[in-house]
Every structure is written in structure tokens, then in C-alpha cells.
MIMITI-336274 format. One record per residue (C-alpha): x, y, z. Coordinates in pm, 1 decimal, always signed. Layout:
<nodes>
NODE          X          Y          Z
NODE          X          Y          Z
...
</nodes>
This chain:
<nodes>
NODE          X          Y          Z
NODE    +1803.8     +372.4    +3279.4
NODE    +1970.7     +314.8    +2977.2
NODE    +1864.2      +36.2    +2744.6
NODE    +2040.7     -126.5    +2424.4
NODE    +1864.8     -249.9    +2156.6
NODE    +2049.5     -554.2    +1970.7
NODE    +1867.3     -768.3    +1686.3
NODE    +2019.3    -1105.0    +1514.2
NODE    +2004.5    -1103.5    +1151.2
NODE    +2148.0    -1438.0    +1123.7
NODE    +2243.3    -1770.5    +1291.7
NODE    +2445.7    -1906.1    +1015.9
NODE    +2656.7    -1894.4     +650.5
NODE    +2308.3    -1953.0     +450.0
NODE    +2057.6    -1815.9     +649.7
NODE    +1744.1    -1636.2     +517.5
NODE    +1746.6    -1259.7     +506.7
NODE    +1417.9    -1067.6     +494.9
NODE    +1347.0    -1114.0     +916.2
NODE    +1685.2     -914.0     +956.5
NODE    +1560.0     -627.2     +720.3
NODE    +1182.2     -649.8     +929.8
NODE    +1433.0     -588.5    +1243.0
NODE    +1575.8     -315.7    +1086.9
NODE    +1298.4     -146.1     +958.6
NODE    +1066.3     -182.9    +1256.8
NODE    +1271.5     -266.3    +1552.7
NODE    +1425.4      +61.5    +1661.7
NODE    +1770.0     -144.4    +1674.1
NODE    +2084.7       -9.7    +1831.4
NODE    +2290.6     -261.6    +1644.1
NODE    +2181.0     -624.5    +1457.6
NODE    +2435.9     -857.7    +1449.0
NODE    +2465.7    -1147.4    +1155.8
NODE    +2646.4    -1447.3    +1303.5
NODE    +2784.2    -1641.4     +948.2
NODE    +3090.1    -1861.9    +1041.9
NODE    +3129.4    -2253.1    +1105.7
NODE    +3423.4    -2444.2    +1129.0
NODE    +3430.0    -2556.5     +793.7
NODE    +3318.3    -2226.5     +664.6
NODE    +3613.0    -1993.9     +724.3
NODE    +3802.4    -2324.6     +584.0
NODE    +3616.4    -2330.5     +263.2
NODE    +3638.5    -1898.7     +235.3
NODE    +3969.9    -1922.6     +266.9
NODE    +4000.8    -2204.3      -20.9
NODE    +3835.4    -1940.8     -218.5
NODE    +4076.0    -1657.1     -157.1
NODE    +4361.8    -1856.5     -261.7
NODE    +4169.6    -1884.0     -629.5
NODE    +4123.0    -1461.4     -652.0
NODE    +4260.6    -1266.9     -333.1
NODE    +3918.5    -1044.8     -379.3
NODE    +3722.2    -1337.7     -243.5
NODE    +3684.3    -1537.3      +50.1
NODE    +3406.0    -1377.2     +219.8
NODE    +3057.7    -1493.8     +272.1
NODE    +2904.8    -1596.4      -24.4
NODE    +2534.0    -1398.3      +68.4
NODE    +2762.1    -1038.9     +183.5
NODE    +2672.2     -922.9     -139.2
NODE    +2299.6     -998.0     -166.4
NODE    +2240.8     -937.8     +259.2
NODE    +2409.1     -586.4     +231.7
NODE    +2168.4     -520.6      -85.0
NODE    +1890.1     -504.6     +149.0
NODE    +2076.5     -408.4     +450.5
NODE    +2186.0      -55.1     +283.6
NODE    +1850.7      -14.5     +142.3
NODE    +1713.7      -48.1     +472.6
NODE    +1989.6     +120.1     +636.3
NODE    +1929.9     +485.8     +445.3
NODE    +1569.8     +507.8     +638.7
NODE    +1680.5     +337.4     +957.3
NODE    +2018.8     +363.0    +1028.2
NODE    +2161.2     +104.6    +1315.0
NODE    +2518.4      -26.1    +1369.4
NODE    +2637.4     -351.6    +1217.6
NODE    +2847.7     -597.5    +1351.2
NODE    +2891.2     -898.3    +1165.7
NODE    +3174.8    -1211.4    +1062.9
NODE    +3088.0    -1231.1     +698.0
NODE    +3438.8    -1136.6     +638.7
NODE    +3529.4    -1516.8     +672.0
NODE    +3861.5    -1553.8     +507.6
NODE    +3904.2    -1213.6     +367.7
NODE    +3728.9     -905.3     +613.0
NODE    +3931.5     -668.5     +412.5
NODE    +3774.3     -711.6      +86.6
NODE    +3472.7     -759.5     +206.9
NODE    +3493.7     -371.6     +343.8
NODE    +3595.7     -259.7      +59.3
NODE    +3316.5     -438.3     -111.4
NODE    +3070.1     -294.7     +114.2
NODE    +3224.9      +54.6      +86.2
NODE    +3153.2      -32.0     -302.3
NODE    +2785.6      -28.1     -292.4
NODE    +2763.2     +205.3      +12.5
NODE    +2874.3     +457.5     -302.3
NODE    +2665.5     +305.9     -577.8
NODE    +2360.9     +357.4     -367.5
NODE    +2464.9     +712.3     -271.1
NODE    +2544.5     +660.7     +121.0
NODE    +2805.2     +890.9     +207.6
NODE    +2959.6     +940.5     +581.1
NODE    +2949.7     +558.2     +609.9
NODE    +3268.7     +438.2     +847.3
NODE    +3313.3      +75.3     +764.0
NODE    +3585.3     -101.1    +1006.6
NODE    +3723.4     -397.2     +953.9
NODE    +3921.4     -670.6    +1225.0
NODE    +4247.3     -808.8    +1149.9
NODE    +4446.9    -1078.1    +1369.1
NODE    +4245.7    -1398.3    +1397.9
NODE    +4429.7    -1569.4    +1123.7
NODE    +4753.9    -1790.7    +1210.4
NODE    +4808.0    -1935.3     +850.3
NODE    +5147.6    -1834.3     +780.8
NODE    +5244.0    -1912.3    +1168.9
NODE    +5108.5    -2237.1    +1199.1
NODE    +5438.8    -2392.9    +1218.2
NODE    +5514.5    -2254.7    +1543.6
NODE    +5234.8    -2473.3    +1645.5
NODE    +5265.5    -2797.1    +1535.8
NODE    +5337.9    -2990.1    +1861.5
NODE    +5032.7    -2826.2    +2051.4
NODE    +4790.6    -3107.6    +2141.8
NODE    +4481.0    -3154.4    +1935.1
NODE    +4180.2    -3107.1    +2147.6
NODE    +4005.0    -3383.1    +1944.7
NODE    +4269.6    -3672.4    +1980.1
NODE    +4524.4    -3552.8    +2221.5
NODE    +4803.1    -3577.2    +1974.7
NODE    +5040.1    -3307.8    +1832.6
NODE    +4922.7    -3124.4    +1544.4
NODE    +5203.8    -3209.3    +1281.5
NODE    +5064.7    -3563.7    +1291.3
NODE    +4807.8    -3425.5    +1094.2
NODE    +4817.0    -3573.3     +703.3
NODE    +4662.0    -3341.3     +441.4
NODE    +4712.6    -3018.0     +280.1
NODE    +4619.7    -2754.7     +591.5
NODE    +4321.5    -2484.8     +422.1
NODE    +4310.0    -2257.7     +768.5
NODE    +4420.2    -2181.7    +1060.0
NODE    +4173.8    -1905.2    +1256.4
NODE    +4149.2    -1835.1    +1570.0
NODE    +3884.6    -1700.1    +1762.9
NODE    +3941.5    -1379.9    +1881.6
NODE    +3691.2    -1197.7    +2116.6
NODE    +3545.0     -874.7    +2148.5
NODE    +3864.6     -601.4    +2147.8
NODE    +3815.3     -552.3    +1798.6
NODE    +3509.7     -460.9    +1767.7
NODE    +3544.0     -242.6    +2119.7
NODE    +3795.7      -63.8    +1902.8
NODE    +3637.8       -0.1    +1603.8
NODE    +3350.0     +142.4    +1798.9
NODE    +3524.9     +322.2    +1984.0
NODE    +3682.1     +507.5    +1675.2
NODE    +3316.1     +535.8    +1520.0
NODE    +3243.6     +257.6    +1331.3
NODE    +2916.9     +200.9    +1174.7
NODE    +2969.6      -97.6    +1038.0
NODE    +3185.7     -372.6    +1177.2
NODE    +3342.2     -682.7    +1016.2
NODE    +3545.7     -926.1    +1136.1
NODE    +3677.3    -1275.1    +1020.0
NODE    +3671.0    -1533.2    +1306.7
NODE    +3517.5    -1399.2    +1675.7
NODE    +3384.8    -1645.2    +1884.5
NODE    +3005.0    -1590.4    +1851.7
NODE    +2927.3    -1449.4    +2151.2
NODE    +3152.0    -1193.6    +2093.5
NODE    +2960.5     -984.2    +1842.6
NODE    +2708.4     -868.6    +2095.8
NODE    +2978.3     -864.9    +2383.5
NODE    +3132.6     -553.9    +2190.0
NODE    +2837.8     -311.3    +2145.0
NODE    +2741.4     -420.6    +2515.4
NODE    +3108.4     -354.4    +2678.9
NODE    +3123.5      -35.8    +2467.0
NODE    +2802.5     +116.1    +2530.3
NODE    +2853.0      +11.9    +2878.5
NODE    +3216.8     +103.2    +2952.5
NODE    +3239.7     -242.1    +3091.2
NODE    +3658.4     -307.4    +3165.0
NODE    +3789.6     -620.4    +3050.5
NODE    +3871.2     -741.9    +3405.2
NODE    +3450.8     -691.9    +3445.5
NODE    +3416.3    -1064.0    +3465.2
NODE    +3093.0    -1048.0    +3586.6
NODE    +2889.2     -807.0    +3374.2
NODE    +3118.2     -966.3    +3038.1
NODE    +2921.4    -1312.6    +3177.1
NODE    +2592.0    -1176.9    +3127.4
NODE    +2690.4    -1053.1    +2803.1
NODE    +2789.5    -1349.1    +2705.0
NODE    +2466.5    -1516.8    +2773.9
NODE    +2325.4    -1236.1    +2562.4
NODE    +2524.9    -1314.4    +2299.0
NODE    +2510.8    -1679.8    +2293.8
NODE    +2108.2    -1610.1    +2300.2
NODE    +2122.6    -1455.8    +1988.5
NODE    +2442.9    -1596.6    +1813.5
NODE    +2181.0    -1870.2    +1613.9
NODE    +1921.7    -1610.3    +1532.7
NODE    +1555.3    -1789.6    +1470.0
NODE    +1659.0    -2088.0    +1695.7
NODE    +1545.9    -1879.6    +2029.9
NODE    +1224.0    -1757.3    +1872.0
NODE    +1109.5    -2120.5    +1810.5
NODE    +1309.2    -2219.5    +1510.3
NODE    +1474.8    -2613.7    +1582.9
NODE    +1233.9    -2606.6    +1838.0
NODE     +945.8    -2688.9    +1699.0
NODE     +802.2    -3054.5    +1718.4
NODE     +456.3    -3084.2    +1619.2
NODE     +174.6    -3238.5    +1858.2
NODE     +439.5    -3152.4    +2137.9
NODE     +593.7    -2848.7    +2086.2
NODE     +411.3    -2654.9    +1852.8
NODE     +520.8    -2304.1    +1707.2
NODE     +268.1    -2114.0    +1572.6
NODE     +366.9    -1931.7    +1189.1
NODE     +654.4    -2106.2    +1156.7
NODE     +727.3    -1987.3     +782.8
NODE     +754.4    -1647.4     +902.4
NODE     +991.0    -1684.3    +1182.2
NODE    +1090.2    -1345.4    +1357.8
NODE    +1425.6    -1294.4    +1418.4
NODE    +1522.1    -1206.6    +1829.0
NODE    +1581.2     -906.2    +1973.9
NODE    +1746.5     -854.6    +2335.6
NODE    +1680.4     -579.8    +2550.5
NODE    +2012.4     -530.3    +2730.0
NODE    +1996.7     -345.1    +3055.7
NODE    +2289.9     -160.6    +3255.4
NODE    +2276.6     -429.3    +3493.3
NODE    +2382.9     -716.9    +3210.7
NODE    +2052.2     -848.7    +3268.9
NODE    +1808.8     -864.2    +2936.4
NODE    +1436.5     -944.7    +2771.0
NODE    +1449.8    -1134.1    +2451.1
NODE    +1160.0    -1044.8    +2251.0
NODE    +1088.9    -1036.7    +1844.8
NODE     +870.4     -797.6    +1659.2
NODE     +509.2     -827.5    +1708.5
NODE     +293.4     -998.9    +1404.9
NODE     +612.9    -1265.5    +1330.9
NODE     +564.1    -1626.1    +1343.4
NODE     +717.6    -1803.5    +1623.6
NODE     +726.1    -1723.1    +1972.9
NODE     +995.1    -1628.5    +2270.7
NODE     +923.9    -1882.0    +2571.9
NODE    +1097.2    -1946.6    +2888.2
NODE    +1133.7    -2310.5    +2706.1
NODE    +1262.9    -2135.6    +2379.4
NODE    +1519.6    -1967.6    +2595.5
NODE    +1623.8    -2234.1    +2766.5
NODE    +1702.2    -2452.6    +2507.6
NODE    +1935.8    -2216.7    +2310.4
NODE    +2116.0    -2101.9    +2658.4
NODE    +2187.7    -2532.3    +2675.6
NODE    +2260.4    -2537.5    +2242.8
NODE    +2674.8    -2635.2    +2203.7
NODE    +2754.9    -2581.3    +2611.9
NODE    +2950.5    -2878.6    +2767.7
NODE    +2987.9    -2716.6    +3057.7
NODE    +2684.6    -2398.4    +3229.7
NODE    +2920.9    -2332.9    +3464.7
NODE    +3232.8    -2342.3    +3273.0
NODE    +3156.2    -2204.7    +2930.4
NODE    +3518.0    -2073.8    +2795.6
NODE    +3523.6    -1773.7    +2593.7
NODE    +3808.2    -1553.2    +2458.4
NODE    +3652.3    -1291.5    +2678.6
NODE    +3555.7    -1509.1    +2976.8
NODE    +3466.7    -1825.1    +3153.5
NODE    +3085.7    -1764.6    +3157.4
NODE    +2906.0    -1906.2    +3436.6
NODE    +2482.9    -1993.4    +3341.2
NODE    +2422.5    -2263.2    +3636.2
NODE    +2190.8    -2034.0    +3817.4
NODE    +2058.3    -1835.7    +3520.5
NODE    +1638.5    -1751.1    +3566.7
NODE    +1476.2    -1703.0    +3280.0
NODE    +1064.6    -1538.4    +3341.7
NODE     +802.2    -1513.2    +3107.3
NODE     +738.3    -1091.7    +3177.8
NODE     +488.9    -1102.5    +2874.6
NODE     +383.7    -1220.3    +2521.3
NODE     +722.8    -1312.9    +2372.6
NODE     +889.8    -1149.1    +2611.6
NODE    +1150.7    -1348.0    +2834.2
NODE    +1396.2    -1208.5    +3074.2
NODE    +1702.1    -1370.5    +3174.9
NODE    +1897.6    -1283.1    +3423.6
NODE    +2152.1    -1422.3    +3725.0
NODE    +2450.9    -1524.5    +3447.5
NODE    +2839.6    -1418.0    +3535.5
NODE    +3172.3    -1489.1    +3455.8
NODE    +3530.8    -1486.4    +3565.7
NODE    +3905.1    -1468.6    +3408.9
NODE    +3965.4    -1582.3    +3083.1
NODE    +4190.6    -1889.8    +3069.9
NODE    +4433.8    -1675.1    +2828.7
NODE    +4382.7    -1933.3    +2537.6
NODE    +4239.9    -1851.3    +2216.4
NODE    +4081.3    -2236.3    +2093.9
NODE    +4207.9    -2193.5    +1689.8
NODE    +4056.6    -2414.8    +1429.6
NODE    +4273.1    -2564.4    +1189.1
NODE    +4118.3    -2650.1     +845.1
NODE    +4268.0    -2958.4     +632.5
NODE    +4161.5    -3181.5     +308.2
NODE    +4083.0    -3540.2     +505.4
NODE    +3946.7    -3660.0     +260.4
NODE    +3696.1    -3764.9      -18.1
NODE    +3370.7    -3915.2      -11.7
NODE    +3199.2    -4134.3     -295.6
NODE    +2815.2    -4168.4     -269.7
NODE    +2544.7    -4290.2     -471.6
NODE    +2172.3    -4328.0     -387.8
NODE    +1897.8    -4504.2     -561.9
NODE    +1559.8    -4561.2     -459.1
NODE    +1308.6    -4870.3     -433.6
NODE     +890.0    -4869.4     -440.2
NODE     +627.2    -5091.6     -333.2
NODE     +585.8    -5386.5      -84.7
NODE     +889.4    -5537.1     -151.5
NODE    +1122.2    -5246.4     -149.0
NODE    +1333.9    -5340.5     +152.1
NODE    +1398.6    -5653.7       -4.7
NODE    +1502.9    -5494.3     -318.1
NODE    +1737.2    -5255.0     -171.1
NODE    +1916.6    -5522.7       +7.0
NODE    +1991.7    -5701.7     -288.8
NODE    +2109.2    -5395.3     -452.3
NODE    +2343.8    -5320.5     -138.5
NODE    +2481.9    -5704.6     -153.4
NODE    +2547.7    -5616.8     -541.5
NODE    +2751.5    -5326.9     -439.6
NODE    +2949.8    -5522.1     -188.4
NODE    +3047.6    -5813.1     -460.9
NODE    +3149.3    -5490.2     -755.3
NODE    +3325.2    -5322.5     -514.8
NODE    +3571.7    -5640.6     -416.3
NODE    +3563.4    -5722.2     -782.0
NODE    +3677.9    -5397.1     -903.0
NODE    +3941.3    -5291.6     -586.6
NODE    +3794.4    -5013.2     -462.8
NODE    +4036.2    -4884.2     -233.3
NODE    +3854.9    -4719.4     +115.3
NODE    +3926.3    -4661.8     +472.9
NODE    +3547.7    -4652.5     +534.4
NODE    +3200.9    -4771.1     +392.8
NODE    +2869.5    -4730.9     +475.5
NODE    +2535.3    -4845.1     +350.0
NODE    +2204.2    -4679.4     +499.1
NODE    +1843.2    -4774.8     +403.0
NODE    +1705.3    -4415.7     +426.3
NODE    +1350.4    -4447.9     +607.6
NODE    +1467.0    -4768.4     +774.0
NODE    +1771.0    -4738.3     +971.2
NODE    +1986.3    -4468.8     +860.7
NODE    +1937.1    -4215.3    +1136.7
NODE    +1967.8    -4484.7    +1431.9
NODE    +2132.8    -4771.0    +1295.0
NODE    +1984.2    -5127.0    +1349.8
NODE    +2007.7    -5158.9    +1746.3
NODE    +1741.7    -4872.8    +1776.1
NODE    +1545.5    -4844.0    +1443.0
NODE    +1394.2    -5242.0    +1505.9
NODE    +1232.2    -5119.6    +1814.1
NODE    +1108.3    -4845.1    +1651.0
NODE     +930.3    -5006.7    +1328.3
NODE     +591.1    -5181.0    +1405.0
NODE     +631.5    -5569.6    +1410.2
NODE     +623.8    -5661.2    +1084.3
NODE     +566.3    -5385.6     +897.9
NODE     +781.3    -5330.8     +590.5
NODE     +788.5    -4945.0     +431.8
NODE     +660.3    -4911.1     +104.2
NODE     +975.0    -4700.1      -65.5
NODE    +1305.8    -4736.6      +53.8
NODE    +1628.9    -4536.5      -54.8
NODE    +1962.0    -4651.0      -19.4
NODE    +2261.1    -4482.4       +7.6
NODE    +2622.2    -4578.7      +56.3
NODE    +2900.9    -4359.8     +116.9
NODE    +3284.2    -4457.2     +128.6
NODE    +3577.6    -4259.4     +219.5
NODE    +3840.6    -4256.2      -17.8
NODE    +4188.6    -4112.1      -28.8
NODE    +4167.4    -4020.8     -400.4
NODE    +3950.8    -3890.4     -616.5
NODE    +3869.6    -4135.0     -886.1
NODE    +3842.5    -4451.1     -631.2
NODE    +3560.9    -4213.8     -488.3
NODE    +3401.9    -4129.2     -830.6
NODE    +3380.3    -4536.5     -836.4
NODE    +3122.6    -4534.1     -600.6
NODE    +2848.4    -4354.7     -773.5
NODE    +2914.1    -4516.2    -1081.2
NODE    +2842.3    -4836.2     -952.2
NODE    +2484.7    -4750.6     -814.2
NODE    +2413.2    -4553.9    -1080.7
NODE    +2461.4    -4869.7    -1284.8
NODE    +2222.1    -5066.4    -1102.1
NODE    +1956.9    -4929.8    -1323.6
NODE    +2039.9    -5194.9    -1574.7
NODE    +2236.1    -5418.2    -1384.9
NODE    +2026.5    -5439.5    -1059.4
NODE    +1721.7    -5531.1     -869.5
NODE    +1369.1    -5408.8    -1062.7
NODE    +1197.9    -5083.4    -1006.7
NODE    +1526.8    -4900.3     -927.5
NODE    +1519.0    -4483.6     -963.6
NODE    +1639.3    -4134.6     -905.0
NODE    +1981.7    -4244.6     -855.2
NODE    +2209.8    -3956.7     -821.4
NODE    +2618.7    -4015.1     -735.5
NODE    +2864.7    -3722.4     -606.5
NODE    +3203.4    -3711.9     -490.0
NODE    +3321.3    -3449.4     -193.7
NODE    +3635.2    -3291.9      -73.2
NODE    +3579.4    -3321.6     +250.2
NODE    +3739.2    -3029.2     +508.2
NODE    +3795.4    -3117.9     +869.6
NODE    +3888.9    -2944.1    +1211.9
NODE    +4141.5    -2987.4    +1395.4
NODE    +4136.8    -2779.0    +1730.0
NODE    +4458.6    -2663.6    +1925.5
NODE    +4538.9    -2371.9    +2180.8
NODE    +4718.8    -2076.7    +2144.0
NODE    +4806.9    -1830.0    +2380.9
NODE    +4652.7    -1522.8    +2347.1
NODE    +4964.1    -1364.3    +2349.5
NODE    +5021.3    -1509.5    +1988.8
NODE    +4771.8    -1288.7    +1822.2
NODE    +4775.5     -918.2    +1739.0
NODE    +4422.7     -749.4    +1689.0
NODE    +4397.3     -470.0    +1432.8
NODE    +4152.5     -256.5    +1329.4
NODE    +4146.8      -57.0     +992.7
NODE    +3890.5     +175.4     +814.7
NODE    +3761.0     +237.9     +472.0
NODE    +3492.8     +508.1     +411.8
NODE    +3218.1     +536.1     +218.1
</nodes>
């Protein structure tokens, strides 16, 4: 019965590298996928491809294909991956780049075209947003993106054609290990079912470390056993759809019927409705058995007809934030920092500061659960010994945000005693705004450059 091999090499934009070159080298991989995009991320890539058109790909493609080529020469495997962000043409002909310095030849690099709707967005501006209900043109700030995310017909392609490795900008996560699967399986596109379970599979994997006991960990309760050297999953895909997550043997963590079930629940509204570019998933009567030491098979997922929407995100510049911090020591810190937050309200009346939104936190106090919850929390009467406060405002312009820092920073001198490590930033803060397009409105491409 034929078996396919699929390892995650990463779960998001930042994530570590060296258990993705361990799965590599030691985990007789068919493919390893490395799952890199957010929201914001693609928005922020493509910010950086407007400064030099040779940019706007993940920031780590450079350093992860380093080691992944390295590895690669002894262990060849098949990798699909969105670190091409913004920009998944340069970043295969970056990657064909040191494919040649280190001597690889034969190396078919594909790349996916068609998820971005920049220079069309105006067809689109009285589509609803999914987050308020009103049309997009209401919007107010300069727009950064407009991706959508495509699903696996891409890749399927560029397999198909003999890719080796595989980058795309924005696929919906899943999709990464729904292409290898449909390929290697010659499942159709109308296979609702079998594209179900391999969307499970996918969504499994898509966070990397997070199924193998990464996030899940909560010590005295849940505890996860060599938790600095987390192992990175691999899923066993059978014909059938069905599959055994496992990770390489002598890795910290662990792959748990608990593990599993957490990630299967991690960002779905809806286990019987989870909507996908390449189907409606369905995981309400998904089993998942322990079959041995970190080694959990899942099974009983399908799926049926796409809705025939691709969900696009739409980047803008909302906004900017302010902030300043400054902490407070010894028994009467609290007391201290709330005489340093009533100084900040008084400067920031006297000067004008001009905000739509302010907010002071007491970090160690109440700045995770606000008052309501954080009192019933805190032992009666018991004050913490160091307390650091924060406020944050959101400003429409730069130099009303820069105010904010300045003014904590100044309560060194001008403040209650004992004040320290202040620190004060501004951001340029990105936000997502979600319509739908029809799928019709997008044209997939694939291209090749060889090494």
C-alpha cells in the first residue's frame, strides 16, 4: 500500500530551523512543507517589494534554504513552501542562486503566480467586509495588499511538470500538503471526500511544533517532556486519506491523542464547516488513536464542494501606535505606578495629544484580564512587589504617537521614585480587511527556473 511521507519545517514567518533539517536528514521525507505567511505578513513583504522589486519574500528564505540545500545534496525530498510572500518569483530565482553556488545542478524550482489582486482591487471595492459587513471602499488608509488565497492547483501543476521545489505566495495553509497528497494520489478535484482528509492533514501540520506539544504545554497539568528540543511532525498519509502523525524518535515533545486534538480545534469556527479554497472540510466525527509512542492516527475527516470563493486579505496602514513602559519595585510599586499613570493622563490633556484610543495596563496586575477578572485572581490583599506599566494610544499621525513615549520616558525625572527601564516606540500598524472573490477572478500560473 502506498505511503507518503510529509514533514513540517515550519508553522510560521520566524520560526526556528534546525528540527526541519533533523526531518530532512533522518526522516526519509517525501516532501516537508514550511508554512511562513500571516495576514500581516504578506502585507508587510509586499511593503518591502515596493522599496527594491528583488525583495518581498520571507525574511529567513535565505538563511532556511542555507541549510535546506546543504541537507538536500545527501537527502533529497520535495519542497513545498509560501516563503515567496510578496514576491515568489524572486525568491526562485534566489533559490536557483545558491542551488548554483553550492554546485546543485538538475534542480527544477517552480514558482505560483495568481494569488495577488493588487492592481484589481478596484473591481472590488463594494464587496462586503467579512469583519464589519460594510463595503470595502469605506476603508481609509493607503491599501499595502491585496492576496488571495489560492488552493492547491498550483502546486498540483508544478508537480506535475517535475518540480522539486515549490513556492508560492499566498495558499491557504492547508493547501501545501493537499498538493503532494492529490498528486501522488491522483485525487480529482471533484474528490470531496479524500481532499477532506487531506485537509485535516494539512491543517495538522500547517503550525509545525504546535501538534508535537509546542503551545501545549502547561506545567503541573500538561507537561511536555524536552521541550527545548521540540521535534517537528511528520504525517504518514495513506491511500485511504487516513494518516499517523509521528516525529523523529530522540526529539523533545510528544504526539498525543490530546496534542492532536487541540491543533485539529486551533483557528476552526466551524468542524463541520471548515471552508477551504479546495473544500468545505468536514472534522465532526474525526477519531484520533494513540497506535504507539508518538504515534497518533486520525482518521474519519471528509469534505464536500467548495463554495467557489477565494476569502482575499486586504492589507492597509490603520494606523500608529505610541507606547512607553516604565517599571516600579518594592512594596509600594502599585501605588507608584498609579501615580505615574494619573501623571500621564494630566500631560497628555495639557499638551493635546490627539488619539482615537488609549490604554494603560499594569503589567503583572491586570493587563492580560483587565480589572473584572484579575481582582479575583490576586490573593486578598496582596500587592506585587514590581509592577510595569505600559500605555499605548492610537494615533493618526506620527509625531502625536512619538508623544507618547516621550512623556513616560520623562517620568524618570519628573515622576514617582524608583522609576526604570523605560523604553518608548512608535508602530505603523497594518490591518486586514477580509472580502470574497469569486474564484473565477483569479488566474493560477506556474513558471520554472532551473538550477
Amino acid at each position: 500500500m502506498k505511503q507518503i511521507r510529509i514533514g513540517s519545517g515550519a508553522g510560521y514567518a520566524g520560526d526556528r530551523i534546525e528540527p526541519a533539517i533533523d526531518l530532512i536528514r533522518r526522516g526519509e521525507l517525501d516532501y516537508i512543507i514550511f508554512e511562513c505567511l500571516a495576514e500581516r505578513t504578506i502585507s508587510i513583504a509586499q511593503k518591502k517589494k515596493r522599496e527594491n522589486p528583488n525583495l518581498g519574500y520571507n525574511d529567513l528564505l535565505e538563511d532556511r534554504f542555507d541549510a535546506i540545500l546543504d541537507a538536500w545534496k545527501e537527502h533529497p525530498v520535495k519542497v513545498i513552501t509560501n516563503m515567496g510572500a510578496a514576491n515568489p518569483k524572486a525568491a526562485a530565482e534566489k533559490c536557483r542562486q545558491m542551488a548554483r553556488e553550492k554546485g546543485i545542478q538538475k534542480l527544477s524550482i517552480a514558482w505560483v503566480s495568481g494569488d495577488d489582486l493588487g492592481d484589481r482591487l478596484g473591481e472590488y471595492l463594494g464587496n462586503a467586509v467579512m469583519e464589519t459587513g460594510r463595503p470595502l471602499g469605506e476603508i481609509h488608509g493607503e491599501v499595502l495588499s491585496a492576496n488571495g488565497y489560492i488552493g492547491a492547483q498550483g502546486i498540483v501543476e508544478a508537480l506535475t511538470q517535475g518540480a522539486d521545489i515549490v513556492i508560492t505566495g499566498r495558499v491557504a495553509d492547508p493547501s501545501l500538503v493537499v498538493g503532494p497528497l492529490a498528486y501522488e494520489f491522483g485525487w480529482s478535484w471533484e474528490d470531496y471526500h479524500h481532499l477532506g482528509k487531506a485537509t485535516l492533514v494539512g491543517h495538522l501540520l500547517e503550525c509545525a511544533g504546535q501538534v508535537t506539544g509546542g503551545y501545549f504545554a502547561d506545567p503541573g497539568y500538561k507537561d511536555v517532556p524536552q521541550l527545548w528540543d521540540l521535534g517537528f511532525p511528520i504525517a504518514i498519509v495513506e491511500e485511504s486519506g487516513d494518516a499517523t502523525i509521528t516525529k523523529l524518535e530522540g526529539t523533545g515533545g510528544m504526539v498525543t491523542e490530546d496534542t492532536v486534538k487541540e491543533q485539529m480545534l486551533y483557528e476552526i469556527q466551524d468542524p463541520a464547516s471548515y471552508f477551504t479554497p479546495d473544500v468545505i472540510a468536514d472534522f465532526s466525527a474525526i477519531q484520533a488513536q494513540q497506535v504507539g509512542k508518538d504515534q497518533v492516527r486520525v482518521s474519519g475527516a471528509t469534505g464536500r464542494e467548495p463554495n467557489g470563493f477565494f476569502k482575499t486579505s486586504v492589507g492597509y496602514h490603520d494606523c500608529y501606535i505610541g507606547e512607553g513602559q516604565i517599571s516600579y519595585g518594592g512594596s509600594n510599586a502599585l501605588a507608584k505606578a498609579e501615580l505615574a499613570k494619573e501623571v500621564l493622563e494630566h500631560r497628555f490633556a495639557r499638551i493635546g495629544l490627539e488619539y482615537s484610543e488609549i490604554r494603560y495596563d499594569f503589567i503583572g496586575v491586570n493587563s492580560l484580564y483587565r480589572d473584572a477578572i484579575s481582582e479575583h485572581l490576586q490573593p486578598q490583599g496582596a500587592l506585587p512587589a514590581e509592577v510595569r506599566l505600559r500605555v499605548a494610544a492610537r494615533c493618526a499621525d506620527w509625531k502625536q504617537a512619538q508623544k507618547v513615549g516621550n512623556e513616560v520616558e520623562a517620568l524618570y525625572t519628573n515622576g514617582p521614585s524608583g522609576g526604570g527601564g523605560a523604553v518608548k516606540a512608535v508602530k505603523d500598524i497594518i490591518s486586514i480587511a477580509s472580502i470574497l472573490i469569486p474564484r473565477e477572478g483569479f488566474s493560477i500560473g506556474v513558471h520554472f527556473v532551473e538550477a
